[in-house]
N, CA and C of each residue as an Amber inpcrd file, in Angstrom:
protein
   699
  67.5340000 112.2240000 141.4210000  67.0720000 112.2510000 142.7940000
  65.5980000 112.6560000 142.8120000  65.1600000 111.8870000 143.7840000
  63.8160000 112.3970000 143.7810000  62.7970000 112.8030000 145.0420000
  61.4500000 113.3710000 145.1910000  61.7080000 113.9050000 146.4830000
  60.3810000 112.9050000 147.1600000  59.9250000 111.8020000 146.6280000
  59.2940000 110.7280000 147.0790000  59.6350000 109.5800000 146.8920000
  58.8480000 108.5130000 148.0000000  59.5720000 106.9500000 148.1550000
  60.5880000 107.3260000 148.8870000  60.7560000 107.8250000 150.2760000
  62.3000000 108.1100000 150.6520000  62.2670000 107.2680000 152.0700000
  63.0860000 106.9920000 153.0530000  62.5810000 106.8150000 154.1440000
  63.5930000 107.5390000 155.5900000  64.5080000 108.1780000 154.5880000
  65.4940000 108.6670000 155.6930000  65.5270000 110.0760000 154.6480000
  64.8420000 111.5090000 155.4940000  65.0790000 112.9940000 155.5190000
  64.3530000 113.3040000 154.3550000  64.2870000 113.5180000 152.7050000
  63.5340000 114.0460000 151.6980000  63.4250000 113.7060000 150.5300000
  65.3190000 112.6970000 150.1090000  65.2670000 112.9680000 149.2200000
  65.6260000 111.2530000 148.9220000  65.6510000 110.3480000 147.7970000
  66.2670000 109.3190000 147.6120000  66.7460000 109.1940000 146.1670000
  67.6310000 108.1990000 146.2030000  68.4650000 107.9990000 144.8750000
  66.8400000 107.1020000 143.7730000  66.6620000 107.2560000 141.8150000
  66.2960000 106.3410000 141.4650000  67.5690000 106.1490000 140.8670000
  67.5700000 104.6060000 140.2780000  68.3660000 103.7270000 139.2390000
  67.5440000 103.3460000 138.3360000  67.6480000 103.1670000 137.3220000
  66.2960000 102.6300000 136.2280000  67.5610000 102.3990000 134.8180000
  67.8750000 100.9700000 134.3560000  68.2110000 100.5420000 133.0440000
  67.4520000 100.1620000 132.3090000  67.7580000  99.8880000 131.0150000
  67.1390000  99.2140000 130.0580000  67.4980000  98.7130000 128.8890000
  67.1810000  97.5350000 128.3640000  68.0720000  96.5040000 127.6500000
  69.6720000  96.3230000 127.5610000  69.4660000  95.6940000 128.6700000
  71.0760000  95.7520000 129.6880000  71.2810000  94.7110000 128.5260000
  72.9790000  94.0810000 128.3850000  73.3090000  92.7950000 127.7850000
  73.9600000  91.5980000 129.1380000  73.0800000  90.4370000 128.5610000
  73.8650000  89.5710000 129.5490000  75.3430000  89.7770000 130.2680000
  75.3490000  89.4640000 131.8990000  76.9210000  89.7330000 132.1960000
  77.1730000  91.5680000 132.7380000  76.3010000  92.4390000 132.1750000
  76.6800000  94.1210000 132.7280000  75.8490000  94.3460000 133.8170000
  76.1640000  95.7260000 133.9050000  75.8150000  95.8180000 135.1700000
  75.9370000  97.6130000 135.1310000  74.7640000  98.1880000 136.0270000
  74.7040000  99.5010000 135.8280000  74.4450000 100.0820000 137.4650000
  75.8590000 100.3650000 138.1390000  76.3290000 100.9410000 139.2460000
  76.2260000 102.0970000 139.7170000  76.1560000 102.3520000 141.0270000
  76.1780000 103.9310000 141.8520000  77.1380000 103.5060000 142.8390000
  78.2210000 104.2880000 142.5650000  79.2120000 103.6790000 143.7720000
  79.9010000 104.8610000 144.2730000  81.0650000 104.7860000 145.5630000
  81.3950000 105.7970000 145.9270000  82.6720000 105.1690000 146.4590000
  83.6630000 105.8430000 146.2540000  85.2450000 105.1930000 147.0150000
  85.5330000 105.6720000 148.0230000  85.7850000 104.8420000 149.0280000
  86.1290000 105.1770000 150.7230000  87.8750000 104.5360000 151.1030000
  88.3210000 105.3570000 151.9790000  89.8390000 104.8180000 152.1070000
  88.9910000 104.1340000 153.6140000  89.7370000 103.0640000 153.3420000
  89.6270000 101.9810000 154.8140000  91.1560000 101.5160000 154.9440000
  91.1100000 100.9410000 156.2530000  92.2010000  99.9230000 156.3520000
  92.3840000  98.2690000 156.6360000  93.1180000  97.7190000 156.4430000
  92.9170000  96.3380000 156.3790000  92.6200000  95.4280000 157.4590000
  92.1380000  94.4210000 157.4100000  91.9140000  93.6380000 158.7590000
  91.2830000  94.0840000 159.7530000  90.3320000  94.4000000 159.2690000
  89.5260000  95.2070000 160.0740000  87.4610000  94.8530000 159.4110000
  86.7130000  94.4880000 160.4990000  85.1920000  93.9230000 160.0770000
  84.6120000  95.4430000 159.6960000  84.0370000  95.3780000 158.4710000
  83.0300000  96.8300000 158.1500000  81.4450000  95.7950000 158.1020000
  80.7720000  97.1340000 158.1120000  79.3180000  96.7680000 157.7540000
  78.6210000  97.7260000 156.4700000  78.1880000  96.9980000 155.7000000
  77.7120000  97.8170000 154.7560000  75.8780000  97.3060000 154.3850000
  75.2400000  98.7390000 154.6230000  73.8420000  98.3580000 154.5370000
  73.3760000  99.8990000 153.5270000  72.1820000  99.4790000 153.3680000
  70.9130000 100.1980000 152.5090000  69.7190000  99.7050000 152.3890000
  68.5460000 100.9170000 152.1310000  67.0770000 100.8120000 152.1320000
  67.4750000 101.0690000 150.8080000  66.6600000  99.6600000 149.7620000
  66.0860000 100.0180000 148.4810000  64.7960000  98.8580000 148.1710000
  64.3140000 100.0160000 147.5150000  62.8300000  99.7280000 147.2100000
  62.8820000  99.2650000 145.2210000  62.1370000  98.1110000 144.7900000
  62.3140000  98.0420000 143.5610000  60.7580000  98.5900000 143.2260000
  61.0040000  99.0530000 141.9390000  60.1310000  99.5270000 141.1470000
  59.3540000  98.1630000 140.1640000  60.1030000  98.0380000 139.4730000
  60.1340000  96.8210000 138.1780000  61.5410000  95.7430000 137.9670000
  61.7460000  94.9120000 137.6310000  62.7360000  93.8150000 137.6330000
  62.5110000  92.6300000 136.1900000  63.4240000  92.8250000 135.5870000
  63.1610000  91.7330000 134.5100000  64.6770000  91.3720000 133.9970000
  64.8590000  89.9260000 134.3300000  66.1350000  89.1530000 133.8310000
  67.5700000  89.9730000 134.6260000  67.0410000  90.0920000 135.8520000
  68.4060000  90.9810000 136.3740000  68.2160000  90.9390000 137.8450000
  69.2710000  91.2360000 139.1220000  69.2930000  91.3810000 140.5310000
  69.3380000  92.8250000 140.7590000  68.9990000  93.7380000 141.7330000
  69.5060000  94.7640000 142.3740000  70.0880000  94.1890000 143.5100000
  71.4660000  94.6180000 143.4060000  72.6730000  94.6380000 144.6570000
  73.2180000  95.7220000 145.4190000  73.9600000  95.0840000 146.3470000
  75.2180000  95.4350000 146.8770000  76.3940000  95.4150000 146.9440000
  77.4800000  95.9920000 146.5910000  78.6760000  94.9800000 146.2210000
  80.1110000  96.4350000 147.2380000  80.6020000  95.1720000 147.6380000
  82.1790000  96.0670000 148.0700000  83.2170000  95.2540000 147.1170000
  83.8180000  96.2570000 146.7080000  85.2330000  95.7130000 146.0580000
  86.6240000  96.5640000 147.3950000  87.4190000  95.2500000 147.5670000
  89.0270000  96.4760000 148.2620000  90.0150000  96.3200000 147.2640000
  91.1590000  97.6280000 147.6860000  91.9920000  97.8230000 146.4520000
  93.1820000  98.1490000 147.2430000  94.3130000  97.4660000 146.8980000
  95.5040000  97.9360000 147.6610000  95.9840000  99.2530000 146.7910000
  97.3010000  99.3690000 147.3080000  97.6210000 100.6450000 146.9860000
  98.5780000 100.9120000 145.2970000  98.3080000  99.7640000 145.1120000
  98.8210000  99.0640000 143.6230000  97.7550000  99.2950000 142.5610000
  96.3660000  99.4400000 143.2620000  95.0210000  99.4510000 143.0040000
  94.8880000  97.9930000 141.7050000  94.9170000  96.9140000 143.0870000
  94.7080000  95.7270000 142.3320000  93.4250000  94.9090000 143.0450000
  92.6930000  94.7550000 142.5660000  91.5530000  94.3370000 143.3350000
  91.8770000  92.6980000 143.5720000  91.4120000  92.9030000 145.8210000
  91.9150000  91.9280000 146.5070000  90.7020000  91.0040000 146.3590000
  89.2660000  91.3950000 146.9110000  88.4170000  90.6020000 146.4230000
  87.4440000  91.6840000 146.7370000  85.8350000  90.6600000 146.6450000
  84.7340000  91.6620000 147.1890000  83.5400000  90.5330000 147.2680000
  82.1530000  91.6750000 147.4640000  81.3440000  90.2530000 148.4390000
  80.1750000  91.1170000 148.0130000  78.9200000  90.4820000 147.7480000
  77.7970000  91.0240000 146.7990000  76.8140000  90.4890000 147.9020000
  75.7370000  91.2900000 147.9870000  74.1210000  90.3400000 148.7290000
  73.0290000  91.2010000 147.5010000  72.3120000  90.4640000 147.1210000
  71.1980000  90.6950000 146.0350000  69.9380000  91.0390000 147.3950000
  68.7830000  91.6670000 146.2850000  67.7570000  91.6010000 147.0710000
  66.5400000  90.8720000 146.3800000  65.7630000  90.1540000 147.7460000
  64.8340000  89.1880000 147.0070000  64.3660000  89.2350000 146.3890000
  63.7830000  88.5090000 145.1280000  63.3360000  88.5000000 144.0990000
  61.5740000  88.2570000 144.8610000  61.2330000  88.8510000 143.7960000
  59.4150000  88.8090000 144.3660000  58.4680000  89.5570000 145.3020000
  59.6720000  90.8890000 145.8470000  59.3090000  91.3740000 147.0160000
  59.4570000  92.6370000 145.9600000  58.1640000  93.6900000 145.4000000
  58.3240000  94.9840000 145.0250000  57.6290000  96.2790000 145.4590000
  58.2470000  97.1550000 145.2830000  57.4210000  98.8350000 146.2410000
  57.5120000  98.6010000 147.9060000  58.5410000  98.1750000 147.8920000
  58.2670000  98.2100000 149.3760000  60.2440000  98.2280000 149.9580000
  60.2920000  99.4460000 150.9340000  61.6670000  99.4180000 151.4930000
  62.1200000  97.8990000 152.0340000  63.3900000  97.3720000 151.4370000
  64.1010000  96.5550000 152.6360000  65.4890000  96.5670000 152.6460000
  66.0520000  96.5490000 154.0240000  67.3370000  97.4230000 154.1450000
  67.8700000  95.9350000 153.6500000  69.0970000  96.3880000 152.9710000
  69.8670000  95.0720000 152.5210000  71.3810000  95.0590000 152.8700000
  72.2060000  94.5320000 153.6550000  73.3210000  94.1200000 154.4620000
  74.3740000  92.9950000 154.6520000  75.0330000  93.7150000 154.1980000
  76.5370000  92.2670000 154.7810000  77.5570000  92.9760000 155.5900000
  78.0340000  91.5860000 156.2360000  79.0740000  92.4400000 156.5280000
  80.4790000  91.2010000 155.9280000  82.0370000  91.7300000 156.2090000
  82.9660000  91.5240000 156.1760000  83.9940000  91.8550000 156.7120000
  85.1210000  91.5870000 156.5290000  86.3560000  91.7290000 156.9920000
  87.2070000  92.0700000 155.8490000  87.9380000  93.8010000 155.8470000
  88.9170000  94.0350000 155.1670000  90.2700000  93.1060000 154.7070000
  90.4980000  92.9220000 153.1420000  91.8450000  91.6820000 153.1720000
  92.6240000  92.5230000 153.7340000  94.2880000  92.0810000 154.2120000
  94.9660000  92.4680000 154.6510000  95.6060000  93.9070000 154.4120000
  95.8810000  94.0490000 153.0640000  96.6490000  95.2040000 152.3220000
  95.3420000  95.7350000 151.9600000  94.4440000  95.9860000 152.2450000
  93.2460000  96.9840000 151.6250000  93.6770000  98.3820000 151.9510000
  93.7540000  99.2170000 150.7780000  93.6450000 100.8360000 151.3610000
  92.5910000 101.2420000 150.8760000  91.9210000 100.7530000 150.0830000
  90.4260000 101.5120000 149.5310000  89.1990000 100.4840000 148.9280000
  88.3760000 100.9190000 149.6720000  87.1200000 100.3060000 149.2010000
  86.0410000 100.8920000 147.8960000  85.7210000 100.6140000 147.4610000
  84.7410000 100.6740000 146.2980000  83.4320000 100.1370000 146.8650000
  82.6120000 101.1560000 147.1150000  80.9620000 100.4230000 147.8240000
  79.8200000 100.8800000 146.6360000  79.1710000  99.6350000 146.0800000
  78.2920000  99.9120000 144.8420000  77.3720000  99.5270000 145.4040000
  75.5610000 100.1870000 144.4870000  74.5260000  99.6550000 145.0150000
  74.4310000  99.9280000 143.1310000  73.2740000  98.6800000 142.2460000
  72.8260000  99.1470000 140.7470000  72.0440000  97.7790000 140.5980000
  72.0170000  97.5410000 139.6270000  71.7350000  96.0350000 138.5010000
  72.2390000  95.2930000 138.0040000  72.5600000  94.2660000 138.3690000
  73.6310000  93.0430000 137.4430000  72.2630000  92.2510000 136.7460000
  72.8470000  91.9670000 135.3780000  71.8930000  91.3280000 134.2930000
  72.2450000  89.6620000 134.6280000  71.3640000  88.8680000 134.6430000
  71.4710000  87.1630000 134.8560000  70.7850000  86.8060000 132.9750000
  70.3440000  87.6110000 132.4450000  70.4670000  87.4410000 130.6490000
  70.1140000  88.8700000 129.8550000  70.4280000  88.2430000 128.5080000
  70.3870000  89.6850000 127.9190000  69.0270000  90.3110000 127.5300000
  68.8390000  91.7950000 127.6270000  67.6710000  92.3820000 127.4020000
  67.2000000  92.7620000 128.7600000  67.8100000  92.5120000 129.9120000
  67.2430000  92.8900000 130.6530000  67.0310000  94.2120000 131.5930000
  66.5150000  94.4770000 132.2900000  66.0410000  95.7570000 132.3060000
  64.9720000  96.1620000 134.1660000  65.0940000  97.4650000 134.5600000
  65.1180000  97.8500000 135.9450000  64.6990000  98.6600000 136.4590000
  64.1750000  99.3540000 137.3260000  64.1350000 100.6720000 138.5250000
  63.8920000 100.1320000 139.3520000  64.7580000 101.1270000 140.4590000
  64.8400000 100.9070000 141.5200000  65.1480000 102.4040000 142.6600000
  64.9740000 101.9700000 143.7910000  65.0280000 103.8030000 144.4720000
  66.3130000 102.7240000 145.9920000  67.0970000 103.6810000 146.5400000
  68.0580000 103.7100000 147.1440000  68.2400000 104.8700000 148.1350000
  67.9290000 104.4120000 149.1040000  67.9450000 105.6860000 150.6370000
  69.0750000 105.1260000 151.5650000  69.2910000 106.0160000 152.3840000
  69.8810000 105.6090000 153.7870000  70.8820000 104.7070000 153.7110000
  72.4300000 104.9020000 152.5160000  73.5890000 104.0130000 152.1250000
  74.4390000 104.1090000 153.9160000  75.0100000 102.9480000 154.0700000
  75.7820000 103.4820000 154.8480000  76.9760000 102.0130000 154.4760000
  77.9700000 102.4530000 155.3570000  79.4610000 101.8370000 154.6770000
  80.4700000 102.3650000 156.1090000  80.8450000 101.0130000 157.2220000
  81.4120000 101.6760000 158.1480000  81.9260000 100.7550000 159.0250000
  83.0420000 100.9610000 159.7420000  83.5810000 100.0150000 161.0050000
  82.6150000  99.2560000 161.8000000  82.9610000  98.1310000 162.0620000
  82.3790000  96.9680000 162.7620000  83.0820000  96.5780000 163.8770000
  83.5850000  97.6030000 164.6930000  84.8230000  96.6190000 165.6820000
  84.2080000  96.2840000 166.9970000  82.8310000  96.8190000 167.1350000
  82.4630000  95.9810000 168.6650000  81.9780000  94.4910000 167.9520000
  81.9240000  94.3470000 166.7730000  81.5330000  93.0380000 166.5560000
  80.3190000  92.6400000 166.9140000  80.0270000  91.0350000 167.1050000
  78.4290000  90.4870000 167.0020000  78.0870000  90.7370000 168.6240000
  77.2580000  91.2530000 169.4120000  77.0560000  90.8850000 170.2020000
  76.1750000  89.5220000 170.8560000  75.6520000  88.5710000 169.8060000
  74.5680000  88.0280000 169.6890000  75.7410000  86.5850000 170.0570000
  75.3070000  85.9950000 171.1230000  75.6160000  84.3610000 171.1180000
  75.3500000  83.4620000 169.9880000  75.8600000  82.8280000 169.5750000
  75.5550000  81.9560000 168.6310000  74.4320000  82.3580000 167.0370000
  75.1900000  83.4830000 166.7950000  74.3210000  84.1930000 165.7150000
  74.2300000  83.5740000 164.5220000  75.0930000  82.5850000 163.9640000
  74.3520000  81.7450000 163.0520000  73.6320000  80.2980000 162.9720000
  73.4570000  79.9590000 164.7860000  72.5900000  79.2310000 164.8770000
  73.4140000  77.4250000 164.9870000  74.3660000  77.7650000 164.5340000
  75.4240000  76.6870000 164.3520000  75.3160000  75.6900000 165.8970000
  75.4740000  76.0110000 166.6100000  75.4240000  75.3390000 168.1960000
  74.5680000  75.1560000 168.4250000  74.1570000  73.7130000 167.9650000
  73.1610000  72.9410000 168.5610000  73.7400000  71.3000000 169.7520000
  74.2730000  71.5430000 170.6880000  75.1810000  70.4800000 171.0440000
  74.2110000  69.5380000 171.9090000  73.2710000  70.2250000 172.3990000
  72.5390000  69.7520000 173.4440000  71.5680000  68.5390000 172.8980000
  71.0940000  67.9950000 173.8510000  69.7190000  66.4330000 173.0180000
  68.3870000  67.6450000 171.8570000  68.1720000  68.6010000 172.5280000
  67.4430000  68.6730000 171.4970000  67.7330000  69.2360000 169.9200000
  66.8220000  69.4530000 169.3400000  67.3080000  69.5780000 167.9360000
  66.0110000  70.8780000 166.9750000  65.4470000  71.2130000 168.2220000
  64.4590000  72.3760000 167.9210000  64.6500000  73.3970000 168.0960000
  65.8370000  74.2690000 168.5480000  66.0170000  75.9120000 168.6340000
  67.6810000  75.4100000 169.1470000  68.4610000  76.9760000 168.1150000
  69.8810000  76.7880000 168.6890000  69.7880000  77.3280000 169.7870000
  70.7870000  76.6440000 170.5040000  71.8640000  77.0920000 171.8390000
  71.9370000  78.6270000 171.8600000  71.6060000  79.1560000 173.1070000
  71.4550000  80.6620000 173.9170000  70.1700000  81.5540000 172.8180000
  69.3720000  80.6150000 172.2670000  68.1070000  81.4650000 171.6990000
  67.4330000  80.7490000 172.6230000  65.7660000  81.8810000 173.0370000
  64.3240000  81.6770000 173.3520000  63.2850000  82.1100000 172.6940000
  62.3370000  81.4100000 172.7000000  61.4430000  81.8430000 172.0950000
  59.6400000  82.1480000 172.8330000  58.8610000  82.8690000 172.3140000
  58.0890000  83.9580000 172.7280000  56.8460000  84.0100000 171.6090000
  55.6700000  82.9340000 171.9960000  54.7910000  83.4440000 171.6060000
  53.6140000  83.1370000 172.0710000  51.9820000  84.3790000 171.6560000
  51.1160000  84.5090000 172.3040000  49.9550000  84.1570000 170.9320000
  50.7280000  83.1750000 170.3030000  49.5550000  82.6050000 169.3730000
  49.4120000  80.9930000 169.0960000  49.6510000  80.4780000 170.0150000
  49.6090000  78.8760000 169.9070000  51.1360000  78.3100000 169.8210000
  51.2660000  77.3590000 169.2450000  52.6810000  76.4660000 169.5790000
  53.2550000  76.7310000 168.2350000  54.5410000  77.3970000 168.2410000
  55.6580000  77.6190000 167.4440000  56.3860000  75.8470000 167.0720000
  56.2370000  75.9740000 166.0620000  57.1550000  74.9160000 165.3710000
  58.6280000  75.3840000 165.3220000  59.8440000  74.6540000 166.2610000
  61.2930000  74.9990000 165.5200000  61.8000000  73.8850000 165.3690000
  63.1340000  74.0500000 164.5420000  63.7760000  73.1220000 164.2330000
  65.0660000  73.9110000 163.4100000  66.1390000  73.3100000 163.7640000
  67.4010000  73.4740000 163.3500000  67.8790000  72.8850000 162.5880000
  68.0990000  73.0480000 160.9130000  68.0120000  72.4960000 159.8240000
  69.2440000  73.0950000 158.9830000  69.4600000  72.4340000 157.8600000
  70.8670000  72.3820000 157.2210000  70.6380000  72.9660000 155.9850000
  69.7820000  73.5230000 155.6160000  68.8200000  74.1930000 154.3260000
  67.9250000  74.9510000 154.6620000  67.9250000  76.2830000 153.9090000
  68.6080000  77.1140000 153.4880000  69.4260000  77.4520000 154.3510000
  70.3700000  77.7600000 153.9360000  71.4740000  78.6040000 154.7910000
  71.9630000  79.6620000 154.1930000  72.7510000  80.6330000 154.8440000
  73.7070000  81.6090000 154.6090000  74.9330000  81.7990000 154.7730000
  74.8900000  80.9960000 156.3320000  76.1380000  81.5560000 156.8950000
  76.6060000  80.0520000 157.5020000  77.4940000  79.5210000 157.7670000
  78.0130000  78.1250000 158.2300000  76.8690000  77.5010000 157.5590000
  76.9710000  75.8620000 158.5710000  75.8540000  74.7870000 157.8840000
  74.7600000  75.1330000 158.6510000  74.3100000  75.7110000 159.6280000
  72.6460000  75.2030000 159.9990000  72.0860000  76.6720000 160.3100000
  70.7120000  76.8620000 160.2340000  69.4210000  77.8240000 160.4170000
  68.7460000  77.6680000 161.4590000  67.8540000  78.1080000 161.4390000
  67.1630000  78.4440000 162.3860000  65.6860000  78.5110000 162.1560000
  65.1460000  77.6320000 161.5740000  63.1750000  77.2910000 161.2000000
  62.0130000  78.1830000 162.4070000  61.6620000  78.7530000 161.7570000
  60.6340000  78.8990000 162.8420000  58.6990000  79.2420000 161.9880000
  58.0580000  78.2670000 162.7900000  56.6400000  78.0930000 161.8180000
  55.6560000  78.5790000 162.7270000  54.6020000  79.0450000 162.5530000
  53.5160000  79.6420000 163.5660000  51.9300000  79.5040000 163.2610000
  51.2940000  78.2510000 162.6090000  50.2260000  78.1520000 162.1600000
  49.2090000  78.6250000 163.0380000  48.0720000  79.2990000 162.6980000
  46.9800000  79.6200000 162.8700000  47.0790000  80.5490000 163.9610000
  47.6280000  81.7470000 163.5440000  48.3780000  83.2880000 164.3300000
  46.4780000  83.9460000 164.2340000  46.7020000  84.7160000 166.0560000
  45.6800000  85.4820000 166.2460000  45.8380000  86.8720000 165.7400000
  44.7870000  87.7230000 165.2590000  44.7760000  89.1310000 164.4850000
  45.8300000  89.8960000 165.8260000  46.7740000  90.5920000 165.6420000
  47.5740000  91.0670000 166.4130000  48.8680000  90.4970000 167.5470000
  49.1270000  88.9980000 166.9730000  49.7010000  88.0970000 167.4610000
  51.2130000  88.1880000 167.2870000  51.9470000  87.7240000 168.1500000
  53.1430000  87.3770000 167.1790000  54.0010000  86.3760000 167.8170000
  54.6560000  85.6290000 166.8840000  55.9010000  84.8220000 167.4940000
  57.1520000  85.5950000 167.3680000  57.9780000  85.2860000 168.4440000
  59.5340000  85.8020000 168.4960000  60.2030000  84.4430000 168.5130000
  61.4340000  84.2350000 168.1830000  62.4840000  83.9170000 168.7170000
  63.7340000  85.1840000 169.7690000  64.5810000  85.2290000 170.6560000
  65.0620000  86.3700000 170.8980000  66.2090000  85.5400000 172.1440000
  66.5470000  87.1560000 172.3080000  68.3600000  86.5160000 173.1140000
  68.3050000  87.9460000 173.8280000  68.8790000  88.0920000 174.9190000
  69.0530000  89.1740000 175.5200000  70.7530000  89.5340000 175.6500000
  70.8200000  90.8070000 175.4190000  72.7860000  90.9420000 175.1000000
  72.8020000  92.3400000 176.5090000  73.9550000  92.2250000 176.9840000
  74.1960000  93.6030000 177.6890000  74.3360000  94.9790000 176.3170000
  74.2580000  95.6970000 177.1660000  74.7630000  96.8170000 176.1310000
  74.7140000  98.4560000 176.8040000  75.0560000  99.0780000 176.2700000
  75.6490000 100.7500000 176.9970000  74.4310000 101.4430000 176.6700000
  74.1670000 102.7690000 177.3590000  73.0910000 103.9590000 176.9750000
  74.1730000 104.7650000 175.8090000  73.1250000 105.3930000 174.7600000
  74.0120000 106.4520000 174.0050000  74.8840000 105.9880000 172.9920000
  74.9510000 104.8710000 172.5190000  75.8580000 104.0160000 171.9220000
  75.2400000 103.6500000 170.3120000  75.3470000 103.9070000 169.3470000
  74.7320000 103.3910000 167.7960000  75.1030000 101.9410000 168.1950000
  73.8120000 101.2250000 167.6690000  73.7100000  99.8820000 167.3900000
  73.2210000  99.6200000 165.7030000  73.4060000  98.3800000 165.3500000
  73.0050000  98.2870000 164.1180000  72.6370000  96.5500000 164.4290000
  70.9990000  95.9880000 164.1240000  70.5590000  95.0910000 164.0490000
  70.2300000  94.2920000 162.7490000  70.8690000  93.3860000 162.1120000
  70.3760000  92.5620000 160.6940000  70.7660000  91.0370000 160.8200000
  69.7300000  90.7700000 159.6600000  69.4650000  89.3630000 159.5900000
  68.9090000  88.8860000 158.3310000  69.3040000  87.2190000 157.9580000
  69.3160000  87.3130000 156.4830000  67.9610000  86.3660000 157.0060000
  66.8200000  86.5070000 156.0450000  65.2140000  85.7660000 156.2030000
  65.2200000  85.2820000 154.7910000  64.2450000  83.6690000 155.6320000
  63.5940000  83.0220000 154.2400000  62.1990000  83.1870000 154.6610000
  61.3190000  83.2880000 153.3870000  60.0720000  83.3810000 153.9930000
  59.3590000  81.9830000 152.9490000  58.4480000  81.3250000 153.5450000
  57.9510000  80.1300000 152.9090000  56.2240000  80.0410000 153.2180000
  55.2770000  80.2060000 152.6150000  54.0420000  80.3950000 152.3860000
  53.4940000  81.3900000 153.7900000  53.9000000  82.3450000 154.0690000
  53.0910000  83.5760000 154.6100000  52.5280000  84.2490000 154.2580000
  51.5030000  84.6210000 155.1550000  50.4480000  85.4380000 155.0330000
  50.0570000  86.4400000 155.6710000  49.9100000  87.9500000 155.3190000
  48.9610000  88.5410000 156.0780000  50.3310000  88.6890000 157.3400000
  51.4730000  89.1930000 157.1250000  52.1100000  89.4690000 158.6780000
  52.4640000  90.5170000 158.1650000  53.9320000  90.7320000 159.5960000
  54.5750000  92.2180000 158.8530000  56.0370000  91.6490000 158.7500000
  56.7840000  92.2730000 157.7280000  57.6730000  92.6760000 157.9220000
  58.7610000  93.4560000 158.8080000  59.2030000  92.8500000 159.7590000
  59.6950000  93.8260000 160.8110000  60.9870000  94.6790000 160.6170000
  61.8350000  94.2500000 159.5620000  62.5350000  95.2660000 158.9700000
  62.1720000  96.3770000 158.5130000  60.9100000  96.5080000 157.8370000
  60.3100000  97.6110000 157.1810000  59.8670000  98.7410000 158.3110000
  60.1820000  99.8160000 157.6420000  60.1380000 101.4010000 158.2600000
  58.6640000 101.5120000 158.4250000  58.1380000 100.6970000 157.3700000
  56.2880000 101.3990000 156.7900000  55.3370000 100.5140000 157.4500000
  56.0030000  99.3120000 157.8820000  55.0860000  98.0840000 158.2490000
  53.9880000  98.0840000 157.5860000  54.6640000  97.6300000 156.1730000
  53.3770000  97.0480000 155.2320000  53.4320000  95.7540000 154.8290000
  51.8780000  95.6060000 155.2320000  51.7620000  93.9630000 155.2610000
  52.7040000  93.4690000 153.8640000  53.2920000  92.3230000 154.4590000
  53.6090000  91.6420000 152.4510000  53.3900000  89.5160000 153.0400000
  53.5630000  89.7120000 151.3780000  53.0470000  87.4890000 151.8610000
  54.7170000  87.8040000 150.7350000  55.2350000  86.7070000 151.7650000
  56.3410000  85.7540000 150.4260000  56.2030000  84.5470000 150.2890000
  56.2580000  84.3210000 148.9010000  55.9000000  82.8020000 148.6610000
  57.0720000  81.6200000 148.3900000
């Protein structure tokens, strides 16, 4: 543990391997009793240090009471993006007979020799039952004549004309995305896309979203705690 690079209270986790063998993997995990059929969310801020021939993840495994593993569901973090916090998130749905979860954050090797650090703040691992509030959150509903922004999104900007388009590559989640391009942005500018949801005073919310980034420059990151500029290529 260490008492810099943190972004939640003082202190944060490092991870650091070295000459991992193809196929391993070097974990920080913690076992939680859950119950089945039921949506969790599992997120974390980690920051990489160094990266060679390997991913830093996320991974849930569930375990019935046989302790036979039902399945589990991994999100990596981008490759090319380093020293800099980004919270990383999935969510799911407990299999049926789940009594216990297994929630890991470490290094899986993609060949041998490879090798890591990395820092890990602010784990969290928890019920999802108000669900999405977001209309059409993976963008999928496009029914209408046009073919430039999904169904119940708007968009919002004060730097010239936003390029969209609703496209079948990259994806994450079902078949279609959500493109959005903004050439020749003024110093303090920004484009949105956005949706307006009801919602209660006093209530924890939790906001995420999976991003591609394709020749940027010079913006921010709006996930980031630090808002430090980064370009992804």
């Amino acid at each position: 543990m260490i008492p810099a690079t943190v972004v939640s209270k003082s202190i944060a986790q490092k991870i650091s391997a070295s000459g991992m063998k193809v196929g391993t993997a070097a974990w920080l995990f913690q076992d939680v009793t859950v119950k089945g059929n039921l949506p969790v969310l599992l997120n974390g801020d980690v920051s990489i240090e160094s990266i060679n021939k390997a991913k830093v993840s996320l991974c849930v495994q569930y375990f019935d009471a046989a302790n036979t593993l039902l399945s589990q569901k991994t999100v990596d973090y981008p490759s090319g993006y380093l020293n800099n916090y980004m919270t990383l998130s999935l969510t799911d749905t407990t299999p049926a007979k789940t009594v216990r979860a297994r929630v890991h954050v470490g290094i899986r090797t993609e060949e041998g020799g490879a090798s890591g650090a990395f820092y890990v703040d602010n784990m969290a691992f928890r019920y999802d039952t108000a669900g999405n509030l977001l209309n059409n959150p993976s963008f999928e509903n496009n029914l209408s004549a046009q073919k430039e922004m999904a169904e119940s999104w708007s968009r919002w900007s004060d730097s010239g004309g936003s390029v969209l388009q609703v496209v079948s590559s990259p994806v994450t989640s079902g078949v279609r995305a959500q493109k959005l391009a903004t050439p020749n942005m003024k110093t303090g500018g920004a484009s949105w896309l956005f949706q307006d949801v009801v919602t209660q005073p006093n209530v924890p919310i939790s906001a995420i979203g999976r991003l591609s980034c394709r020749d940027t420059q010079k913006v921010y990151d709006v996930s980031s705690k630090y808002n430090n500029a980064i370009g992804c290529g």
